[in-house]
C-alpha positions as CSV (number, residue, x, y, z in Angstrom):
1,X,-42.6,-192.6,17.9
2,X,-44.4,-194.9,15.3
3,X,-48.7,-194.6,14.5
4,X,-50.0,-197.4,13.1
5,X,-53.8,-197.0,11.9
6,X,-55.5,-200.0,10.5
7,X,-58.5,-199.6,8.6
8,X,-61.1,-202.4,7.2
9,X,-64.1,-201.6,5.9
10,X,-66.9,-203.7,4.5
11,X,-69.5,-202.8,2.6
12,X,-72.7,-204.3,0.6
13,X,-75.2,-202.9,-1.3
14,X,-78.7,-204.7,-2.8
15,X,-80.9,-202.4,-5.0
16,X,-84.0,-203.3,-6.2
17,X,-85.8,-201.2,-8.8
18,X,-89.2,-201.3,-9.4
19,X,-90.6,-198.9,-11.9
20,X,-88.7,-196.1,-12.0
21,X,-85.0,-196.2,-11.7
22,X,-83.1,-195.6,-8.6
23,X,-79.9,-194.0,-9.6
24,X,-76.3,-196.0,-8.0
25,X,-73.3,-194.4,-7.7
26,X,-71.3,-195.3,-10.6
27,X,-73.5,-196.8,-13.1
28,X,-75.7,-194.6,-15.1
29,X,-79.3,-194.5,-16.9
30,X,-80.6,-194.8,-19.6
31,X,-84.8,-193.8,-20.1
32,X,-87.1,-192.1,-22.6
33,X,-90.3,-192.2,-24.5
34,X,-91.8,-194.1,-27.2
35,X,-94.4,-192.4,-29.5
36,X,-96.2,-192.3,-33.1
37,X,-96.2,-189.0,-35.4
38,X,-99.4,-188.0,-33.8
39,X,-97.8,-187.7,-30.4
40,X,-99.7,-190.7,-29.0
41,X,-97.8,-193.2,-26.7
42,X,-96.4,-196.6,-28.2
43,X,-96.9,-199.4,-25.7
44,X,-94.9,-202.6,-26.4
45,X,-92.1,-201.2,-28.2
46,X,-88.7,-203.3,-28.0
47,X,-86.2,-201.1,-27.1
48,X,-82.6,-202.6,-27.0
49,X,-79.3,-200.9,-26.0
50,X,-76.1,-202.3,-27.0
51,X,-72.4,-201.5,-25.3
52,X,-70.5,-200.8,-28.3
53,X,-67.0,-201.7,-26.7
54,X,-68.6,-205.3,-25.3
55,X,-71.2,-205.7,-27.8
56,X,-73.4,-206.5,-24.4
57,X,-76.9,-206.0,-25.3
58,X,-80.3,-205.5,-23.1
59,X,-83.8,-205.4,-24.3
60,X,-86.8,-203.6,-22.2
61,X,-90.6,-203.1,-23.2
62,X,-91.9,-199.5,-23.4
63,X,-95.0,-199.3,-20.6
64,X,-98.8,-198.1,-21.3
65,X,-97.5,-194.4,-20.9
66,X,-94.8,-195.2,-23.6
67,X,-91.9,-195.0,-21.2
68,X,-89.0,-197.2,-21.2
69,X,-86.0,-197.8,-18.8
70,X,-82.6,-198.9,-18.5
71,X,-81.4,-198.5,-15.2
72,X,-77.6,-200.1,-13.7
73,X,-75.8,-199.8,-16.9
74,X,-71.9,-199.1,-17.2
75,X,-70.6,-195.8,-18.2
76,X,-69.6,-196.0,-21.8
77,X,-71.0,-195.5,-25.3
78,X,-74.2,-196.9,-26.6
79,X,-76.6,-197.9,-29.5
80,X,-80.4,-198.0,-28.9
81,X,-82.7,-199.5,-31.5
82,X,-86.7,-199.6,-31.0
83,X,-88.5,-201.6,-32.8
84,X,-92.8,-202.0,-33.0
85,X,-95.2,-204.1,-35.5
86,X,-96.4,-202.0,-37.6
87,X,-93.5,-198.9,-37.7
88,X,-90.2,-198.0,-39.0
89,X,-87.3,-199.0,-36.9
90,X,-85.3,-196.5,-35.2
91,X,-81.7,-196.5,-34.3
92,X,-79.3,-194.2,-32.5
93,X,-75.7,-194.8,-32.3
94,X,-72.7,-193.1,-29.9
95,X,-74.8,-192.5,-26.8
96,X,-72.3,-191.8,-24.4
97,X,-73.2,-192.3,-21.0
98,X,-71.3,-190.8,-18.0
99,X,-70.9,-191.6,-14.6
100,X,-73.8,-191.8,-12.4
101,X,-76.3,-189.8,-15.8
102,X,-79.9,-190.2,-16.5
103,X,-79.5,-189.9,-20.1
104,X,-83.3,-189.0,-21.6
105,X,-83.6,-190.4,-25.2
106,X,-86.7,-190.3,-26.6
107,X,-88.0,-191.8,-30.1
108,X,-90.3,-190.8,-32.8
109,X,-91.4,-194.1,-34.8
110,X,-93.0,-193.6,-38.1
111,X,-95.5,-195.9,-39.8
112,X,-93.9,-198.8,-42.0
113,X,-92.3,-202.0,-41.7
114,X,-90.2,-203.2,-39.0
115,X,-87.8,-203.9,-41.7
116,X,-87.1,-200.5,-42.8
117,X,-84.8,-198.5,-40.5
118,X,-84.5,-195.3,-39.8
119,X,-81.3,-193.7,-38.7
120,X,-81.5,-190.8,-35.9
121,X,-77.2,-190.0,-36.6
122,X,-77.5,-186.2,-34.0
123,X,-80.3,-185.3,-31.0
124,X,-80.5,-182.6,-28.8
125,X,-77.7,-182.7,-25.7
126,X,-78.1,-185.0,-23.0
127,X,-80.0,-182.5,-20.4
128,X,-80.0,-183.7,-17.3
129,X,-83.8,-183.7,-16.2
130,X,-84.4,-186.6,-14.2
131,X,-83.0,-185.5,-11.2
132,X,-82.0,-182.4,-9.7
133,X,-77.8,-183.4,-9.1
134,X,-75.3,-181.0,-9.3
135,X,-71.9,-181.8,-10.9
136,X,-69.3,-181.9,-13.2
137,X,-68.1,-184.9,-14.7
138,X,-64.3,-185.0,-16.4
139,X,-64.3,-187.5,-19.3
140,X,-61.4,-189.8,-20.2
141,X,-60.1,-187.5,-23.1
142,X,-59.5,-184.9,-20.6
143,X,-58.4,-187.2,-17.9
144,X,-55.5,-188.5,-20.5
145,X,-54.4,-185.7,-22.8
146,X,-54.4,-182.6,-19.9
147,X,-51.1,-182.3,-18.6
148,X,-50.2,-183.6,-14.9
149,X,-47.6,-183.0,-12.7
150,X,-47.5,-186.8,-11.2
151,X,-50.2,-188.0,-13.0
152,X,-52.5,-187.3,-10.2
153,X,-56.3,-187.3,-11.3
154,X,-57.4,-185.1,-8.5
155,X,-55.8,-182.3,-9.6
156,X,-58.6,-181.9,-12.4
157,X,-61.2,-181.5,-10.0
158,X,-60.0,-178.0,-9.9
159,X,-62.3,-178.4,-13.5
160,X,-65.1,-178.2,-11.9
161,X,-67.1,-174.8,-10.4
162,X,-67.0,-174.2,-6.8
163,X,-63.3,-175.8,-6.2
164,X,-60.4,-174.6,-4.4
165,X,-57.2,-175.6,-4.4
166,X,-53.3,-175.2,-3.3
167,X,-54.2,-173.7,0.3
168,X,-52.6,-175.4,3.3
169,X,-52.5,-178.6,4.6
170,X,-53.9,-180.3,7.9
171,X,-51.2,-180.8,10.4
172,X,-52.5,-183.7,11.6
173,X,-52.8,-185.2,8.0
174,X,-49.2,-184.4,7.3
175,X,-47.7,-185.4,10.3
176,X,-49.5,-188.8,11.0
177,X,-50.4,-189.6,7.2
178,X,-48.2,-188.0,5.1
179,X,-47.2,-188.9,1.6
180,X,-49.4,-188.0,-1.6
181,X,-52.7,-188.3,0.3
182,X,-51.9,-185.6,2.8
183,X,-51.3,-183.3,-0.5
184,X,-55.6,-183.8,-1.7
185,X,-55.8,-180.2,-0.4
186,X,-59.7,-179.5,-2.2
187,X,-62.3,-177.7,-1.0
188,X,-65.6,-178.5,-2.4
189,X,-67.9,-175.6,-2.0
190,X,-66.3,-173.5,0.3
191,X,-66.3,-176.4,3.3
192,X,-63.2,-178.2,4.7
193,X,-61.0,-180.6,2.9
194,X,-61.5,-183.5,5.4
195,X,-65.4,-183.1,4.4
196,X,-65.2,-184.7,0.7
197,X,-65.9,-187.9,-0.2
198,X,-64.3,-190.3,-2.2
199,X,-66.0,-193.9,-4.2
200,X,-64.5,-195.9,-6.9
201,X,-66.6,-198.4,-8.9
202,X,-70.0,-197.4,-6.7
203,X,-67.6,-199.0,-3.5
204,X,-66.6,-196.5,-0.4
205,X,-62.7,-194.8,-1.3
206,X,-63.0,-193.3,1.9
207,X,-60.1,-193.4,4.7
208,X,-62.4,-192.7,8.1
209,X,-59.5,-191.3,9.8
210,X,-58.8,-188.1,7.8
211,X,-61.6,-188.0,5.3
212,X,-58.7,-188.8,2.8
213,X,-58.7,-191.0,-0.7
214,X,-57.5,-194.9,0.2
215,X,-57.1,-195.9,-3.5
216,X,-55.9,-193.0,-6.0
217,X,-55.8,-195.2,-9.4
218,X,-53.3,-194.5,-12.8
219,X,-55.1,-192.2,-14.8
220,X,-54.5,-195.2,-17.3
221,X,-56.5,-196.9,-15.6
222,X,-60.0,-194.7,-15.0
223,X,-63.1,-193.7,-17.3
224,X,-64.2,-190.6,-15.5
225,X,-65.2,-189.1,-12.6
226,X,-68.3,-186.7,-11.2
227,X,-67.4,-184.1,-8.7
228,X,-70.7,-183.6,-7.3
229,X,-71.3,-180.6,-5.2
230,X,-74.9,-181.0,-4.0
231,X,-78.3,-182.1,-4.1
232,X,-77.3,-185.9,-4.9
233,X,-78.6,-189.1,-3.7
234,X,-79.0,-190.4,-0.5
235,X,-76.6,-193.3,-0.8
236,X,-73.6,-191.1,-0.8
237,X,-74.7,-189.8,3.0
238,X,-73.6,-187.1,5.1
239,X,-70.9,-185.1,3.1
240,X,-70.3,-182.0,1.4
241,X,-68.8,-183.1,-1.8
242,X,-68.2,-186.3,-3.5
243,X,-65.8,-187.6,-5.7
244,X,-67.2,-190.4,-7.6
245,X,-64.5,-192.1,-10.0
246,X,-64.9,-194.9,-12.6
247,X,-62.0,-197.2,-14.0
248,X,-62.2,-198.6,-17.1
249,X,-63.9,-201.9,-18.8
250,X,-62.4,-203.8,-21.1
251,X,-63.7,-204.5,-24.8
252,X,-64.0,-206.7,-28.0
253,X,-60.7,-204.4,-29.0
254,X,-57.3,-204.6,-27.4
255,X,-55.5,-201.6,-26.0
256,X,-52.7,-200.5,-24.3
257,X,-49.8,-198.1,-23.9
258,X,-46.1,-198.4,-21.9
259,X,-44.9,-194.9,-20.2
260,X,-42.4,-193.4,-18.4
261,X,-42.0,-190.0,-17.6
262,X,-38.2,-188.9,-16.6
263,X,-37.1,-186.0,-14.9
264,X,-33.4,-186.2,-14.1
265,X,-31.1,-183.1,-12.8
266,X,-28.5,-184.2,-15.2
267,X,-30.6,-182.9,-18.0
268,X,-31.3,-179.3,-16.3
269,X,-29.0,-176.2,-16.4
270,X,-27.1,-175.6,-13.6
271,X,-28.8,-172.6,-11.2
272,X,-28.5,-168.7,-12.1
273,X,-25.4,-167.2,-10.4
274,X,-25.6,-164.0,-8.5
275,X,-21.4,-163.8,-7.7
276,X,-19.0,-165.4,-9.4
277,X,-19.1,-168.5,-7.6
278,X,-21.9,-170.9,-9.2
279,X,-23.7,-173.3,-7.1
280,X,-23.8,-177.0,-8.4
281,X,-26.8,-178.8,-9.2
282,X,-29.6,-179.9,-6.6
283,X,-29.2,-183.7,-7.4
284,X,-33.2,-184.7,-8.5
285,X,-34.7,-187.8,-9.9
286,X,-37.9,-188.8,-11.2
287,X,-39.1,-191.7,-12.9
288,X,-42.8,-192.7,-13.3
289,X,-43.5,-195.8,-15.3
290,X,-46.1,-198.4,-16.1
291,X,-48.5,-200.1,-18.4
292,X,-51.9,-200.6,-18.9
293,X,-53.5,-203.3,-21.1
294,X,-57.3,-203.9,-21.8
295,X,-59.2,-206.3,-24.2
296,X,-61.3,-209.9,-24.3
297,X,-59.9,-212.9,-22.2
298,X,-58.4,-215.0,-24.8
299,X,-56.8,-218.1,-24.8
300,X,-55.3,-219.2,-28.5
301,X,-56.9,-222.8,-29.4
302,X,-58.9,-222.9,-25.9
303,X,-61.0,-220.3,-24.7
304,X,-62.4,-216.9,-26.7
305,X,-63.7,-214.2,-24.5
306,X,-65.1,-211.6,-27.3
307,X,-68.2,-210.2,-26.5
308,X,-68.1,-212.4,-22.8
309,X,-65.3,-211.7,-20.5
310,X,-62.9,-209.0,-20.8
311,X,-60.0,-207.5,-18.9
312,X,-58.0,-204.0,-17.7
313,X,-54.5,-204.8,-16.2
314,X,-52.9,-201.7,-15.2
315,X,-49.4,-201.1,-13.0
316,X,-47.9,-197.8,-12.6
317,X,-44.5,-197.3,-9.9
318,X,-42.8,-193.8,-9.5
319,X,-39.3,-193.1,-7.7
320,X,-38.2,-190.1,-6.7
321,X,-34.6,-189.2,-5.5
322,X,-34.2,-185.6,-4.0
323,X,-31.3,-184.5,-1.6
324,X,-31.9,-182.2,1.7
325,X,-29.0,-180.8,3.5
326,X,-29.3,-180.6,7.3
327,X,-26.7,-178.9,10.1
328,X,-26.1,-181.1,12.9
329,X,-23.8,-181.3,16.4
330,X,-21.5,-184.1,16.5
331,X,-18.5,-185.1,18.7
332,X,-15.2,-183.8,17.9
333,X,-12.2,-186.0,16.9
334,X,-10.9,-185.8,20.2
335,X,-13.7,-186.9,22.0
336,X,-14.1,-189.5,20.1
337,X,-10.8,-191.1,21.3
338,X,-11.5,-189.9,24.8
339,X,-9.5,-186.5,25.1
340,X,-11.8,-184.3,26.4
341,X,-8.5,-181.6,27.2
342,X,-10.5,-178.8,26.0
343,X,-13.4,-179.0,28.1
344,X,-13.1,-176.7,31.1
345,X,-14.9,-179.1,33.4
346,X,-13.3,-181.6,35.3
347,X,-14.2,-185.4,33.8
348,X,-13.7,-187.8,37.2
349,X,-12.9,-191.4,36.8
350,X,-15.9,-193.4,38.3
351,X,-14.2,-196.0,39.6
352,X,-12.4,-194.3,42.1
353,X,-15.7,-193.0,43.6
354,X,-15.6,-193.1,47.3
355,X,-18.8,-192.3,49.6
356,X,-18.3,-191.2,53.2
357,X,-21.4,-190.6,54.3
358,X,-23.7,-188.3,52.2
359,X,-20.6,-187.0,50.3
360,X,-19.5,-188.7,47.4
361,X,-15.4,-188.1,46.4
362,X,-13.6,-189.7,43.2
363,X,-10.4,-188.6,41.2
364,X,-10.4,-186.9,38.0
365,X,-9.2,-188.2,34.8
366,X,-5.2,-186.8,34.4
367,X,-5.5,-183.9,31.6
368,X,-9.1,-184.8,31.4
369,X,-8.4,-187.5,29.2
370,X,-10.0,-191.4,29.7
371,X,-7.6,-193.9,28.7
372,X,-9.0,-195.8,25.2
373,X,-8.9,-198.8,27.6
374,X,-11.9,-197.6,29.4
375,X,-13.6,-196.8,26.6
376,X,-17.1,-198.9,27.1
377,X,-18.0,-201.0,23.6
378,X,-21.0,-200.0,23.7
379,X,-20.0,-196.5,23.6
380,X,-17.9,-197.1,20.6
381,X,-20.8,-198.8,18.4
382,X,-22.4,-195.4,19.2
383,X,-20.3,-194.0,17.1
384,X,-21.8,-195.7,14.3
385,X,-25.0,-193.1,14.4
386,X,-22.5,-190.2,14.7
387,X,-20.7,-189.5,12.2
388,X,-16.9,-187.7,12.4
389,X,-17.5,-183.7,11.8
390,X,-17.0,-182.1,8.5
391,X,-16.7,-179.0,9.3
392,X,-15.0,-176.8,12.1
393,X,-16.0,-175.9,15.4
394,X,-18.2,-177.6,18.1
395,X,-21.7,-176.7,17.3
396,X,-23.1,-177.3,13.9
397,X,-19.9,-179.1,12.7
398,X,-21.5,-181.7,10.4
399,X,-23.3,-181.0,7.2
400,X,-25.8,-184.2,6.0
401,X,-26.6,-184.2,2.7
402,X,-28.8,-186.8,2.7
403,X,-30.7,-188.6,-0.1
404,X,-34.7,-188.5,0.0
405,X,-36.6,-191.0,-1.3
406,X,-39.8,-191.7,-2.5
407,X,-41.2,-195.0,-3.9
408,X,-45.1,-196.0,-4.9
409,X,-46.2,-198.7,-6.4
410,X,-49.9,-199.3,-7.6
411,X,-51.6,-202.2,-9.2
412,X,-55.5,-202.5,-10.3
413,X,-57.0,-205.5,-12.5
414,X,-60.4,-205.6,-13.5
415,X,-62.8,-208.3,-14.7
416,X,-65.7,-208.0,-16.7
417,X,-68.3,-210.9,-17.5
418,X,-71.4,-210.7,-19.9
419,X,-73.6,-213.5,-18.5
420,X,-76.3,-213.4,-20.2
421,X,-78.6,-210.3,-21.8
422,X,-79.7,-210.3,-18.6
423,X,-77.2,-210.7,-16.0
424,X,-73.3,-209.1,-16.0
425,X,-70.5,-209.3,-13.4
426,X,-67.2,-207.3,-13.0
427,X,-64.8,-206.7,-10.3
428,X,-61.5,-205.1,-9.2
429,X,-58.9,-206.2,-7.0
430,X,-55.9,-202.7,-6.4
431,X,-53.0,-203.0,-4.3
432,X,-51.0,-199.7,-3.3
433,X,-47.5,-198.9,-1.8
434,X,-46.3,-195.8,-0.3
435,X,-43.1,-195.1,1.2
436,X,-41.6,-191.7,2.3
437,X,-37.9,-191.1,4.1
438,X,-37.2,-188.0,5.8
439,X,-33.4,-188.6,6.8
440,X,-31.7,-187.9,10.1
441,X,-28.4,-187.9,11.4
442,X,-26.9,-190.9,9.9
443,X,-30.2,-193.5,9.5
444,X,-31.7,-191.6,12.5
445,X,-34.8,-190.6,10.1
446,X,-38.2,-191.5,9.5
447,X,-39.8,-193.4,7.3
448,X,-43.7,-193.3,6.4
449,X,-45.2,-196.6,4.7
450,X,-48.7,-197.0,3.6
451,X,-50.3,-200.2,1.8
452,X,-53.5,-200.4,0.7
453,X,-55.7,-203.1,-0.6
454,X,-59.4,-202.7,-2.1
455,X,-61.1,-205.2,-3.7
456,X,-65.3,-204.9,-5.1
457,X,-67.6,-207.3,-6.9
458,X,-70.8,-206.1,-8.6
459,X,-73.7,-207.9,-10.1
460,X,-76.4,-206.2,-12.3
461,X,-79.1,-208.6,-13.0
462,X,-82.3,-208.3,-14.6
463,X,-85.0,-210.3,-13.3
464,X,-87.9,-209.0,-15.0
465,X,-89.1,-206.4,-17.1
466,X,-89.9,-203.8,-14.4
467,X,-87.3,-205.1,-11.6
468,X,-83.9,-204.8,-12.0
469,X,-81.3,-206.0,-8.9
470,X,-77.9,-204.9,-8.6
471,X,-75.5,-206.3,-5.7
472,X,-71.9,-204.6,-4.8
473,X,-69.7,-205.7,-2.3
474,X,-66.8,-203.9,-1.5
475,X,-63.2,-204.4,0.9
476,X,-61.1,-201.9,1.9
477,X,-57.5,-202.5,3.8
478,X,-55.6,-199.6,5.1
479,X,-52.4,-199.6,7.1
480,X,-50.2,-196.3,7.8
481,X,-47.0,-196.5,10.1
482,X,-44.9,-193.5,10.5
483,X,-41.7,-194.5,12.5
484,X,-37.5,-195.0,12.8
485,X,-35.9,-194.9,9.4
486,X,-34.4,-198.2,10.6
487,X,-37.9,-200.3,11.6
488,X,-38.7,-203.6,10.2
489,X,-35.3,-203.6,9.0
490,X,-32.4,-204.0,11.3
491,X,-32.9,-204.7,15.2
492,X,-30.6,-202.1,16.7
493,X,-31.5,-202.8,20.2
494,X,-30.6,-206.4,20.2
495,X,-27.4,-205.5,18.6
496,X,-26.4,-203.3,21.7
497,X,-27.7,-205.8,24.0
498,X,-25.3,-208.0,22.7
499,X,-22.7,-205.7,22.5
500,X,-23.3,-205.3,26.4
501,X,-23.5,-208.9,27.5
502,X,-20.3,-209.7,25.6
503,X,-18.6,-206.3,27.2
């Protein structure tokens, strides 16, 4: 039986802030006051906050009540300098600003000249007290030094209070979905797994069928994330818990890394024995690979992107090669060739079928044995799906030890573009393959194949002082098929069909 579920989702979002910022779901804030010794409010100040990976810098004016603002900006580290006629300069390096934070920096400026600058190198933590959200965000150093069994990022939301992890699994999710999606077995404050909700980049990660994640990037590949368990913004709607997930930018610097983590029975001890008989090695396989590279767009001679338009290119592909052993009921050698001797009942020839009325008469087989000659062709290309018994008996003769694979594939590439102080792109394109065989008797299993494709644009633009806009559009492509090991593949039916015209 084969499920195919198809899911395409669209979505676009406009903000436009006036005043006060209006917090989006992956970019972050950053706001404070301006004032003299005395206490008194500094209207006019330039404040300017630069990215220091990008070297991206906006400027904003502080208001009459001394209060600037700089809403829609990417999570990552920051400088702020504020500068008035008549005062000191002021300058504070290594903000870092998380997913989806107000970060409150306020300034003290002391009388002087612009030209003298005073360095503010440690503050007070970054309280959150602009808004009333509750959550935990897991930072990139923990995201890439913690150890992971499959390199899975949503295991470290067990980091955060309020999580649960490791109980059961929906039938329904492992039955019709399956592979590592069905395994995102969290509870967010106390509710049911299928009520969390996933984003990535500010765009819905969401499958609608099962309340599962559609995209689950490297962890290469991603900043941070927020597990938020309450009392958060409207825009994330009607769910219990959010996951809200960042991936990275690129910068003025290059980086990357190649990996491959191995697992391989051929390294591993052989099993403890409890008689004097040991059992051999499970045969196991595991390799999980990839790269990721980030850093300007750069063309030698042609084109330099530093401090304009930079890249993260990350692939990551895992195989897995396990063996299950099965017990299954397959004809006998003799039956196979037609000598069906040792069955009590009588096997009757059908061709000498004779019906006199309502009775129906025919001769049985002599020794209960059909000649090879009548043997159909079709029959015998059955024999192709059942295998000869390995062991004795009738029932339970054949033992499949049958390989198990698992393959996944991921891609993700992201673009980011300065265009001016006031205006900055970026956008994502991730591609995903899944695929899961359960074996049968003799490629008489299943298979379970998912792709996914997600692709987002955003736009942050500012269009005056007190109006910022940001745009997002995001696409989401998700196809699941659960079905015959065989499928898209070989056409068995039209083999037999041929088998029977020629017969």
């Amino acid at each position: 039986m084969s499920m195919k579920i198809r899911t395409v989702g669209y979505l676009l979002f406009a903000l436009i802030v006036l005043g006060s910022p209006l917090l989006s779901q992956t970019f972050g804030d950053i706001t404070g006051e301006v004032r003299d010794a005395s206490g008194a409010a500094v209207p006019g100040a330039q404040v300017s906050v630069t990215n220091q990976a990008t070297n991206a810098t906006r400027t904003a004016l502080s208001n009459d009540a001394g209060v600037y603002s700089f809403p829609s900006l990417l999570p990552g580290v920051y400088d702020i300098k504020v500068t008035r006629q008549g005062f000191r300069a002021v300058t504070r390096s290594g903000i870092t600003l998380q997913v989806q934070q107000t970060a409150r920096i306020d300034f003290t400026l002391q009388l002087g000249q612009v030209s003298e600058v005073i360095e503010v190198s440690a503050g007070a933590p970054l309280l959150a007290t602009e808004n009333a959200t509750v959550g935990t965000v897991v930072e990139n150093k923990r995201i890439e030094e913690l150890p992971l069994n499959g390199r899975n990022y949503l295991q470290l939301v067990a980091l955060a209070p309020n999580m649960n992890m490791g109980f059961a699994i929906s039938g329904d999710v492992e039955g019709r979905q399956g592979g590592i999606r069905s395994q995102q077995n969290i509870s967010i404050g106390g509710q049911r797994t299928s009520f969390n909700h996933f984003s990535l980049d500010g765009v819905e990660n969401t499958d609608v069928n099962f309340n599962t994640p559609v995209v689950i990037p490297s962890v290469d590949a991603l900043l941070e994330f927020k597990v938020q368990t309450g009392i958060y913004p409207a825009e994330f709607g009607r769910y219990i818990g959010q996951v809200n997930v960042s991936t990275k930018q690129g910068g003025n610097q290059y980086h990357g890394a190649l990996f491959e983590f191995l697992r391989n029975s051929a390294l591993d001890a052989k099993p403890y024995a409890f008689s004097t008989a040991r059992p051999n090695k499970v045969p196991f396989r595991w390799n999980q690979y990839g790269f990721v590279l980030s850093g300007p767009v750069t063309i030698p001679k042609i084109f330099n992107g530093r401090n304009r338009l930079f890249f993260t290119s990350n692939f990551e592909g895992y195989r897995q090669r396990t063996q299950t052993q099965s017990l299954f009921s397959v004809p006998i050698d003799a039956w196979r060739n037609g000598d069906l001797s040792g069955i009590a009942n009588r096997i009757y020839d059908p061709a000498t079928r004779v019906q006199t009325g309502s009775t129906i008469t025919a001769q049985p087989f002599p020794g209960n044995v059909i000649p090879k000659s009548r043997i159909n062709d079709l029959s015998i290309k059955f024999f192709e799906f059942f295998p000869a018994p390995n062991l004795g008996g009738l029932a339970n003769n054949y033992l499949l030890a049958a390989a198990q694979p698992t393959d996944r594939d991921q891609f993700l590439q992201r673009i980011d573009l300065v265009e001016s102080a006031n205006s900055s792109w970026f956008g994502r394109y991730s591609w995903a393959s899944d695929s899961q065989t359960n074996p049968g008797l003799k490629l008489n299993g299943t298979t379970l194949a998912t792709t996914v494709k997600q692709a987002m644009i955003s736009n942050t633009r500012v269009l005056s002082p007190s109006k910022v806009n940001e745009f997002r559009f995001g696409y989401n492509h998700f196809f699941n098929t659960t079905g015959p090991e065989l499928a898209f593949k070989r056409d068995v039916v039209t083999e037999f069909n041929m088998v029977g015209v020629v017969s």
